[in-house]
C-alpha positions, -999 to 999 in steps of 0.1 A, spaced: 76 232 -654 65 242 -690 55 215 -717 39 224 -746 14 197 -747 -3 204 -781 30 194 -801 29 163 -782 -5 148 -803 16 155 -838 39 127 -827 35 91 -836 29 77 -803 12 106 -787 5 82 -751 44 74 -748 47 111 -753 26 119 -726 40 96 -706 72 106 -711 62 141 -701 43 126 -665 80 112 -659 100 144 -663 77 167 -648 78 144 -613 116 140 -618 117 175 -617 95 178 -586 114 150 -570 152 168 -578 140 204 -564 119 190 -533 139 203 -503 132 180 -474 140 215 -447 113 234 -467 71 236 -475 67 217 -510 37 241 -508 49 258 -543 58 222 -556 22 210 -553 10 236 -570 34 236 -596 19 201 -604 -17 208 -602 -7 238 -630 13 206 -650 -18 185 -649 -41 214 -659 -21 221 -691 -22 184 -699 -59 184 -695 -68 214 -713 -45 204 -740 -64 168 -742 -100 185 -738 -98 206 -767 -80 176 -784 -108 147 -780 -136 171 -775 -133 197 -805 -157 219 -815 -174 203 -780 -148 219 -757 -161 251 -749 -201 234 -744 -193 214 -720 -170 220 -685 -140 199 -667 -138 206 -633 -112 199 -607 -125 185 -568 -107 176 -537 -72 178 -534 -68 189 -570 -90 215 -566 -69 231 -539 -39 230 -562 -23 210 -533 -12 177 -559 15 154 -551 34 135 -574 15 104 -574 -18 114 -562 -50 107 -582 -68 130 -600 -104 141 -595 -122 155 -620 -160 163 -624 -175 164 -661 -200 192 -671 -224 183 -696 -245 207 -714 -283 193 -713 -283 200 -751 -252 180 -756 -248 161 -791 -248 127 -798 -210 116 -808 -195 137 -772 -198 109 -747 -175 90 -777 -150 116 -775 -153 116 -732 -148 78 -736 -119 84 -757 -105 115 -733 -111 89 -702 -95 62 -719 -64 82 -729 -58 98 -692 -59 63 -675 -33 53 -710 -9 79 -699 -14 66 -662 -30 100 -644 -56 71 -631 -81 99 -629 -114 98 -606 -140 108 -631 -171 118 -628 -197 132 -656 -235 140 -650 -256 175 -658 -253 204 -633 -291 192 -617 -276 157 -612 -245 170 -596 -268 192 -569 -290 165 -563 -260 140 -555 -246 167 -537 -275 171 -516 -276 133 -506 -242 127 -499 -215 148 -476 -189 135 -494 -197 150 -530 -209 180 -516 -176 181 -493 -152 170 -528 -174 204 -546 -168 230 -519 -131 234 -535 -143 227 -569 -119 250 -596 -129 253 -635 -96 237 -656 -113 247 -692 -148 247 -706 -184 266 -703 -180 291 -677 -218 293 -673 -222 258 -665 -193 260 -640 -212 292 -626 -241 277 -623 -232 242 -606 -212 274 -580 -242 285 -574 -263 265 -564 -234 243 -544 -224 271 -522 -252 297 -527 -288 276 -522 -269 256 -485 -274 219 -504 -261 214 -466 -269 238 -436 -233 246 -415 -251 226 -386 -262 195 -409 -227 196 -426 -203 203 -392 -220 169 -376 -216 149 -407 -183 155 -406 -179 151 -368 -197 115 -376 -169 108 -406 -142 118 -387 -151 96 -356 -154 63 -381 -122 75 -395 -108 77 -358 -121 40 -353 -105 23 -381 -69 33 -364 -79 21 -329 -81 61 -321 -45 64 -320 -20 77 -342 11 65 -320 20 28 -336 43 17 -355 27 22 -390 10 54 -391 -8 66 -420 -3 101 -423 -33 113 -445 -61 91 -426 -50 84 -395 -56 105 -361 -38 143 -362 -31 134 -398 -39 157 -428 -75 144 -430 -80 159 -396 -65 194 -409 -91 193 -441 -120 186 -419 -113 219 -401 -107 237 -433 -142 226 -447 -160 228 -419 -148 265 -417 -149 275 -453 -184 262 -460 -197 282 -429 -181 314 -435 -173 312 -476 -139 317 -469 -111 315 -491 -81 303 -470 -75 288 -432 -51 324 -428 -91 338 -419 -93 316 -389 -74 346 -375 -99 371 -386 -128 351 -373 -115 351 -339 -108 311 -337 -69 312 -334 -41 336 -326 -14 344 -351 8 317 -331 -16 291 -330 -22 295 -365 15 295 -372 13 262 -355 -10 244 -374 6 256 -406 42 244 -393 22 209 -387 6 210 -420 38 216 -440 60 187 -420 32 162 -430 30 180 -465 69 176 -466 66 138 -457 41 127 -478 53 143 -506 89 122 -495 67 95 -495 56 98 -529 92 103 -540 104 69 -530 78 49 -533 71 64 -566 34 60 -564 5 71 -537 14 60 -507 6 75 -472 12 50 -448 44 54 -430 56 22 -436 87 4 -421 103 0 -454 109 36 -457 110 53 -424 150 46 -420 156 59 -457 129 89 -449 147 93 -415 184 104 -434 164 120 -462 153 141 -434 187 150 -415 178 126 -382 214 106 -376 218 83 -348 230 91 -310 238 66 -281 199 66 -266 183 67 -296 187 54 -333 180 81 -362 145 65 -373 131 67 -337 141 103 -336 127 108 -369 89 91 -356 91 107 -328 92 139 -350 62 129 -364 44 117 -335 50 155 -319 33 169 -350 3 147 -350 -2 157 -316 -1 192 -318 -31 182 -347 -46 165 -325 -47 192 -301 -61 223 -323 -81 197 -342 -98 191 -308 -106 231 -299 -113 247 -336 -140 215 -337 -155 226 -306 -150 262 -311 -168 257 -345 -198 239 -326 -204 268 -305 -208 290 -336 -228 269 -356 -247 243 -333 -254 258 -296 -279 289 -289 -267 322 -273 -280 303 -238 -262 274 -238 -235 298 -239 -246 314 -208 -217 303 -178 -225 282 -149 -204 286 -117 -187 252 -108 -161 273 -85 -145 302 -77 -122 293 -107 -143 276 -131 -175 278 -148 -194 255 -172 -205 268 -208 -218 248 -233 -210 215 -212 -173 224 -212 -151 237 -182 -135 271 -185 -111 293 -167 -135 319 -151 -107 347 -163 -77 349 -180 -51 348 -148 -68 319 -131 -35 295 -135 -12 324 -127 -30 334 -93 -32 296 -83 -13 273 -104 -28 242 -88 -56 249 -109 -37 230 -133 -43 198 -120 -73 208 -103 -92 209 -136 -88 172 -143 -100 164 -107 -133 188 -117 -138 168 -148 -139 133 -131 -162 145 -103 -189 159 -129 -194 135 -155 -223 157 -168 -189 176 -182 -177 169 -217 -148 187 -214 -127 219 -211 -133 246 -233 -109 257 -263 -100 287 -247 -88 266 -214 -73 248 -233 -50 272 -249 -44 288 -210 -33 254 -196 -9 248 -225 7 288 -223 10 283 -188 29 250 -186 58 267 -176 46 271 -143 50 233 -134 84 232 -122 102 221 -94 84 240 -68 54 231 -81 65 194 -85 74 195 -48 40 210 -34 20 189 -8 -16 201 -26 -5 190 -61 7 162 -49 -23 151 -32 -46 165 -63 -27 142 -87 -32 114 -62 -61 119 -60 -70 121 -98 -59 85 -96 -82 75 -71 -117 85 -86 -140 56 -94 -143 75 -131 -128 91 -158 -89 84 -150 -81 71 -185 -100 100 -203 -83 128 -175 -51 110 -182 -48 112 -219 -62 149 -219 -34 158 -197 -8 136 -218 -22 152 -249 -19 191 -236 9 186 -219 5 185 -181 13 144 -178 49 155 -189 55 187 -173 42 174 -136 67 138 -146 95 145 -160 106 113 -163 72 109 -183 84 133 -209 108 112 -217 90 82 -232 62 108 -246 60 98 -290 90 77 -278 84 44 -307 105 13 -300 114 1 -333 102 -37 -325 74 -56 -344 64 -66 -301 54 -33 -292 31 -13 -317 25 20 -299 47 45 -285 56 40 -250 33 68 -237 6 58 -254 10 17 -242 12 31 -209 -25 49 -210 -37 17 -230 -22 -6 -194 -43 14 -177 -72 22 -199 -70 -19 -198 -68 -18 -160 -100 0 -156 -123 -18 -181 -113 -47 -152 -136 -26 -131 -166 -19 -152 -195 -43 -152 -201 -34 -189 -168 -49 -196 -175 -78 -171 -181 -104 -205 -145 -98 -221 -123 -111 -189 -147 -124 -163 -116 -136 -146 -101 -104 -142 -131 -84 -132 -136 -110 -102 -101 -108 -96 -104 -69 -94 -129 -68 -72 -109 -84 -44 -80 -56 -49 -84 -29 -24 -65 -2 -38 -68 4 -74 -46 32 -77 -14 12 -69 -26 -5 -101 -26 27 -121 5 41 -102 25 9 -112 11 7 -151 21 50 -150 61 37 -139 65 1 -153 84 13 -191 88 49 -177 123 41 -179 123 26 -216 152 44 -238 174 52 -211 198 22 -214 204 -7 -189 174 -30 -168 141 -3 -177 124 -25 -145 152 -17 -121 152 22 -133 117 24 -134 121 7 -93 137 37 -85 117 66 -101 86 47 -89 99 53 -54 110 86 -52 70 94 -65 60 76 -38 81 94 -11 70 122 -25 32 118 -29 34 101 11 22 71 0 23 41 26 52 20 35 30 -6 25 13 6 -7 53 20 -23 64 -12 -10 33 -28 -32 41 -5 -65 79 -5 -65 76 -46 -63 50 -46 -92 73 -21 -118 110 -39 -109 89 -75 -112 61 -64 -141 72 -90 -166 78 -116 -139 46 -136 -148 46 -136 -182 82 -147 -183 71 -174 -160 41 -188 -176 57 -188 -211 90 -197 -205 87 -228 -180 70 -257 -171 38 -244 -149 29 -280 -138 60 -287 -124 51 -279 -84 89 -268 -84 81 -237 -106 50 -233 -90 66 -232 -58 96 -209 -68 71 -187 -86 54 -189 -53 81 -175 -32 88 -147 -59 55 -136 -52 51 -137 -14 14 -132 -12 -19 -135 -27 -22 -96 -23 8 -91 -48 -3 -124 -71 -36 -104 -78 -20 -72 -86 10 -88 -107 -19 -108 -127 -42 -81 -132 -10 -60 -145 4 -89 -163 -27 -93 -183 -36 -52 -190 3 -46 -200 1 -78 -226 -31 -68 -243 -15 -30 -241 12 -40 -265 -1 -57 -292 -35 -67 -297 -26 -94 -319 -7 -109 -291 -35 -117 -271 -57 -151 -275 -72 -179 -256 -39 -197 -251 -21 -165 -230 -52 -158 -212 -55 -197 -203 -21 -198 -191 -18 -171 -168 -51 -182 -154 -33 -220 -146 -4 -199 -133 -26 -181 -109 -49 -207 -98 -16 -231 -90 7 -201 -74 -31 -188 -52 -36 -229 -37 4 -225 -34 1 -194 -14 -27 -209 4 -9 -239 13 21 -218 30 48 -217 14 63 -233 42 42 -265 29 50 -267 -6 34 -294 -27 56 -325 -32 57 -337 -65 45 -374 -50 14 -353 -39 10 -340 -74 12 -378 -89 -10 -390 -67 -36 -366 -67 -39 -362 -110 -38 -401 -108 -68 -406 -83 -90 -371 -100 -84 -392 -136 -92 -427 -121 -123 -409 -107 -131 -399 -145 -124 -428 -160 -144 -451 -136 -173 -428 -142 -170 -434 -180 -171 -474 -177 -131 -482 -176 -123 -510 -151 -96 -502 -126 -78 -530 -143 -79 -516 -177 -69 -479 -163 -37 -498 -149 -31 -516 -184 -33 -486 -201 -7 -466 -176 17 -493 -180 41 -477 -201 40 -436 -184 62 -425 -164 59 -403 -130 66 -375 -153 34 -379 -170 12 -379 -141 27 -346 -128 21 -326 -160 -9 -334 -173 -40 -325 -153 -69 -348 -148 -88 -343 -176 -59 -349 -201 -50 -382 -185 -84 -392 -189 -90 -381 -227 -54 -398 -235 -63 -432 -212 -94 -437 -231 -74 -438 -267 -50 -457 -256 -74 -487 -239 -93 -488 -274 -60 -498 -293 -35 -525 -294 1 -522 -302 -4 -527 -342 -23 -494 -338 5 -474 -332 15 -448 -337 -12 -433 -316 -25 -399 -330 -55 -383 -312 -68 -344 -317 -90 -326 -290 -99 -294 -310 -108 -274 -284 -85 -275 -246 -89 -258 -217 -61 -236 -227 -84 -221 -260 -58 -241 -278 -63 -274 -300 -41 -307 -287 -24 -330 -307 -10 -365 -289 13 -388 -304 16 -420 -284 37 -446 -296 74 -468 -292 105 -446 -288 122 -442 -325 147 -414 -338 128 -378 -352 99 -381 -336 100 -347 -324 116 -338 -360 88 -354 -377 61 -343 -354 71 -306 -355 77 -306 -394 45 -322 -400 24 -298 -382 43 -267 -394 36 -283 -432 -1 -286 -425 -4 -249 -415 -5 -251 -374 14 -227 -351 29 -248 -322 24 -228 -290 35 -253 -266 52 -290 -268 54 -313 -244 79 -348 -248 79 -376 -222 100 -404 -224 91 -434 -202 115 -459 -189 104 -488 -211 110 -465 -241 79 -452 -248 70 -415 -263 42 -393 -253 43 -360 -272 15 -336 -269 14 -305 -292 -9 -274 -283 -16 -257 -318 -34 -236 -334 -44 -224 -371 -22 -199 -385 -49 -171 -382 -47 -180 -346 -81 -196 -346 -94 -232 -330 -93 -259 -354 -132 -265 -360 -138 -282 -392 -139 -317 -389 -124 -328 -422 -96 -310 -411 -90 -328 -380 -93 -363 -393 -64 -346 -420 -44 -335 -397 -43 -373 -376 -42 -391 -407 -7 -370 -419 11 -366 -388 -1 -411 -383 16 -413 -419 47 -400 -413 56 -414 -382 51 -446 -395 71 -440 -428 99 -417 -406 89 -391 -434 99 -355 -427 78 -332 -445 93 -304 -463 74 -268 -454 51 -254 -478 64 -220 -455 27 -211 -451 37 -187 -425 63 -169 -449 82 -141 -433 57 -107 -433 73 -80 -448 75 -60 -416 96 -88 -402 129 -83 -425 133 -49 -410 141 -62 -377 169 -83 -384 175 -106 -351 207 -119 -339 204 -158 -327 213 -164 -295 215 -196 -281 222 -197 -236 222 -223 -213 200 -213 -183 213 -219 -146 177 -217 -129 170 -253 -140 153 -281 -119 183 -302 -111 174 -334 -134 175 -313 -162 192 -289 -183 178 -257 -203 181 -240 -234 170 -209 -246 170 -202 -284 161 -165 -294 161 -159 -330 140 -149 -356 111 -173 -360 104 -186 -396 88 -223 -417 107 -254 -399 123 -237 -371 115 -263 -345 121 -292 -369 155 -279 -375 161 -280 -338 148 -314 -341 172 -325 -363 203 -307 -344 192 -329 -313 188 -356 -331 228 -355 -343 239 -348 -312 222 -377 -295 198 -356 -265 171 -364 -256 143 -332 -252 118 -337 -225 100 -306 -231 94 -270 -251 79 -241 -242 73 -220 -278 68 -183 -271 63 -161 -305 65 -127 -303 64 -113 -341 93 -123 -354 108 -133 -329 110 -170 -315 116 -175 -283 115 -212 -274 128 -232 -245 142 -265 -246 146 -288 -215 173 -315 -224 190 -344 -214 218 -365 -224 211 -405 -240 218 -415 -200 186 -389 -192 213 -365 -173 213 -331 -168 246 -318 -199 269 -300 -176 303 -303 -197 315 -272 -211 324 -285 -242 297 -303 -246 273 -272 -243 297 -256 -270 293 -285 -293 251 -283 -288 252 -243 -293 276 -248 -323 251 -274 -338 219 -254 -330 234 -224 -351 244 -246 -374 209 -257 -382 186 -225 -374 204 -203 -400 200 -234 -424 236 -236 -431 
């Protein structure tokens, strides 16, 4: 790219010039990047571009000042590695005898580079202020170590050189664990995992930032010039080193895509682009997997294989510069491995090809000292060479089965031994069928890691249950995982339960099978394959359950119940249930979820405990809510006779699904008010569910579910659960469980009483609110298009009939099916709201206007007809 920039200030309108110029020169870049190929010459074909432009400008603005003073590229710019759209960091020279009119003309040369849109980073101070920054701070001293003149005074250049790299402003030790420190922060702020859905290639774990660190690191130490001298120094082999440069350039070549179609700096692999980067990059679909998973599974492998040498140059560099010739002395741990430094290594070069099993019998080494921090860089390159060797035989052998077993039975270290065998890859070579979800995304907005990584998140989840420093965050669980005798069925069933994801058909049922044939094969009980097999083909089984149906209905309970067989499995299916759901999307989790597993497991363990042989009888259940509440309500005051006035109007229905405690809250409102006080509208902010209540209590009129739902969704709430009762005498009890939109309690008083006082409004003026859409589509959401389907369920208790509406949530979607109901005359008696993203998926448990289960075919068209109808606002 030539421009000859000094013409360019003879024009009229010199800035449109220049920014004509900017434009061309990336138009160029963008028309000759080759997506196959290193843009390695592009990059510095740009840095040259923005050098002329600057030198051009410099001499322009700063005249006879130009060649007293110094511009100075930093950071990426001063490697010559610039992309399109990436900012420019300069560093300002100034001569301590500098005249009085230069920082006018710097002003003027600042103001003109942000005009023309480089959006520089600009920084100007004296060569003694730039050392003494550079002394404080890592990060200056870090942006100066690749510092390159652009124009100006040589000496001053020379001189800030000098006393940068010459005088150690930082010693290598100082310097290596600041940037250990940074890097670790850095780690933190993505959850220290590059594997989700997003990545950001730059920042994020194994991304470019991770590359640099070693580079700096290396080149401060031994003044180097280029990473190609790792070789020389001894730190990698040619291949290795071939390696990490193939890695570098397949990030390079994707950011620099990036850049292209975003047309700005942007290093976050975000769902709007990954489909278009995916073509741009040759990935095209095929039957198991679409073209854009292909194409992040790409990038996942190359992050890892970061990851990987990122981990053994670090500690290969903190051996040189950190430890002392004696802790580098070799400790015997066994015949095959010795301790140096704190780290385990091969005690010579053949060890894995003399006994293989030493392969998994590292790992096992690892756990049982804990004084260990690792396994040297050197081991680390042996184990991956010599990968090869896990095969079928080895697969097969008694001893490695009962070593990997074994792994998974050590009260420490499984999580951290798992994902160092994941990462150098011994997880995949000793399970196949592991390999085949390793960097394997699914493109959903539910699950935001890949599959391998969710699976050591289950069980990294699974083992906090068992650590008394994590007792505080799930008290339940950690009670509930002390009565579990085997813990590594636990891990053994979170290691198989989405092993089979991306094969097509049932995952649970496929993942049944390859769970088994592990167990035959590592001799696992009858009892204990029996255990695991159950827990992977039946893993979603309680979530379904608590979020799909009616959980005070004894009926569910009871089939639930029988599902289950046994408070052995309840406890592993709950502590399962509870580590897979917080596995796959933080944001998923809240007070509500973990309340409502916790009802299902205290009704399903008293089931259990019952016999299932003696199932609870919904009269039972009446009767026994009814007496707890009159109990209550006795103790606050109320006369039996006004308890009975104020139960007058509910029906059976109520008493069996609300507990106690409701009953009691809801009798008191309604003994304080007369009939003019209707409609009833009461809030509890905080339930025992973590969720805020809304009741509505009042005669039976048309939308009041319409109204009630539209209302809530105008003032902001999230519905999470609805429950509509009907009583004989025409009377409506609805009770909403809501929360704010961030998914927090309602805890502001004003906003209660605001909440009451609309909803009371319109009911009494039949006024549905029109959505402000507060909860506006997010911008991942219209990437994942999804299809509305609309089934009547079979499974149903018989007085009632089931819906299940799976479409993409949005503003009004449950007053819309509201108003669908409300045309066809049905009456709902209850909805169970599940959100996952965005996607709805909501339950409705209907009736006809003669409060009859809908059974007639054409009927059921008609409702699904009108449902569609009204959900895709048509």
């Amino acid at each position: 790219m030539t421009f000859n920039f000094s013409d360019y200030f003879s024009e009229h309108a010199p800035i449109s010039a220049y920014k004509q110029a900017i434009q061309q020169a990336n138009a160029q870049l963008k028309q000759r990047f080759d997506p196959t190929a290193s843009p390695h010459l592009l990059l510095a074909e740009k840095a040259q571009f923005i050098d002329d432009l600057l030198s051009t400008c410099w001499q322009h603005f700063l005249g006879d000042e130009a060649n007293k003073q110094a511009i100075v590229a930093t950071g990426g710019y001063g490697r010559r590695e610039l992309f399109p759209y990436s900012d420019i960091d300069l560093l300002i020279l100034l001569d301590q005898n500098f005249s009085e009119n230069v920082q006018e003309r710097l002003s003027a040369f600042s103001n003109f580079l942000w005009d023309i849109g480089l959006k520089p980073g600009l920084g100007t101070c004296f060569v003694f202020e730039c050392t003494a920054l550079a002394s404080q701070d890592q990060t200056i001293f870090t942006s100066l170590l690749e510092m390159r003149l652009i124009t100006g005074d040589q000496s001053l250049f020379r001189a800030l050189k000098k006393q940068v790299i010459a005088s150690q402003l930082w010693s290598s030790e100082r310097f290596f664990l600041a940037k250990m420190e940074e890097q670790e922060q850095r780690h933190g702020k993505y959850h220290d995992t590059a594997y989700n859905l997003e990545p950001n290639i730059k920042e994020g774990p194994g991304g470019l930032r991770d590359i640099q660190v070693i580079g700096w690191v290396f080149k401060h130490h031994y003044n180097a010039d280029s990473l190609h001298e790792l070789i020389k120094y001894g730190f990698l082999p040619k291949s290795e080193y071939d390696s990490l440069i193939a890695a570098r350039d397949n990030l390079w070549r994707l950011r620099f895509a990036l850049h292209t179609v975003t047309n700005r700096c942007e290093d976050r692999l975000l769902f709007d682009y990954q489909r278009e980067l995916a073509k741009l990059f040759g990935f095209a679909d095929h039957e198991q997997q679409p073209d854009v998973e292909a194409f992040m599974q790409f990038f996942f492998k190359t992050v890892a294989e970061i990851e990987c040498l990122n981990e053994m140059l670090l500690q290969l560099l903190n051996e040189r510069l950190i430890n002392n010739s004696e802790t580098l002395i070799p400790i015997p741990i066994t015949a095959n491995f010795s301790a140096i430094a704190g780290y385990l290594e091969a005690s010579h070069e053949d060890v894995f090809e003399k006994e293989p099993l030493a392969l998994l019998e590292i790992f096992l080494l690892l756990q049982q000292a804990p004084s260990l921090k690792g396994i040297r860089a050197g081991t680390i390159r042996l184990i991956r060479k010599h990968l090869p060797l896990i095969d079928a035989q080895f697969r097969q052998n008694k001893t490695a089965n009962r070593l990997f077993v074994e792994i998974l039975r050590q009260p420490r270290g499984i999580t951290h031994q798992l994902k160092r065998m994941n990462r150098y890859g011994v997880l995949a070579a000793y399970m196949p069928d592991f390999a085949n979800i390793v960097a394997r995304m699914q493109y959903d907005l539910f699950h935001i890691y890949t599959v391998d990584e969710h699976t050591l998140f289950v069980i990294r989840n699974l083992r906090r249950f068992a650590l008394d420093k994590h007792s505080k965050e799930l008290p339940f669980c950690n009670n509930i995982f002390m009565l579990v005798p085997k813990p590594e069925v636990l891990y053994v069933a979170a290691l198989f339960h989405d092993i089979a994801k991306g094969r097509g058909g049932d995952h649970s049922m496929l993942g049944e099978t390859i769970a088994s044939q592990f167990c035959q094969q590592h001799d696992l009980t009858q009892h204990d394959t029996k255990l695991i097999t159950w827990l992977v083909r039946n893993h979603l089984l309680m979530s379904m359950t608590a979020q799909r149906k009616d959980i005070s209905d004894p009926d569910v309970i009871h089939q639930f119940a029988l599902q289950v067989g046994s408070i052995e499995y309840l406890n592993y299916l709950y502590l399962l249930t509870v580590a897979d759901i917080r596995a796959t999307n933080p944001s998923l989790w809240n007070n509500w979820k973990d309340a409502l597993l916790k009802d299902l497991y205290v009704a399903t363990h008293r089931a259990l405990h019952r016999g299932l042989h003696n199932p609870l009888a919904r009269s039972e259940c009446i009767k026994e809510n009814q007496t707890e509440a009159t109990a209550i309500l006795r103790q606050l005051g109320l006369k039996q006779d006004t308890i009975e006035h104020s139960w007058q109007h509910l029906s059976e229905d109520y008493f069996m699904r609300y507990s106690a405690d409701e009953i009691a809250w809801h009798t008191i409102a309604i003994a304080a008010s007369s009939e003019h006080d209707l409609p009833l509208v009461l809030l509890r902010p905080q339930t025992q569910r973590g969720s805020a209540e809304v009741f509505v209590y009042t005669q039976n009129q048309e939308q009041i579910f319409t109204i009630c739902t539209a209302t809530l969704d105008y003032l902001g709430l999230t519905i999470l659960d609805a429950r509509i009762i009907t009583s004989d005498d025409d009377y409506v009890l609805n009770s909403f469980q809501v929360l704010e939109q961030s998914g927090e309690a309602i805890i502001d008083l004003h906003r209660e009483i605001h909440i009451c006082d609309a909803l009371r409004q319109c009911l009494r003026e039949k006024q549905v609110k029109t959505s402000k859409n507060f909860h506006k589509q997010s911008r991942q959401a219209k990437h994942f298009p999804i299809q509305t389907r609309i089934t009547f369920l079979e499974d149903t208790p018989k007085r009632l009939s089931s819906i299940e509406l799976v479409t993409t949530d949005r503003a009004g979607l449950l007053s819309s099916v509201g108003h669908a109901f409300n045309e066809l005359g049905i009456q709902l008696h209850d909805a169970k709201i599940t959100t996952i993203g965005s996607r709805a998926e909501d339950m409705f448990y209907i009736t006809d206007q003669n409060a009859q289960p809908i059974t007639d075919p054409d009927f059921r068209q008609r409702i699904v007809n009108t449902l569609s109808r009204y959900v895709s606002g048509k």
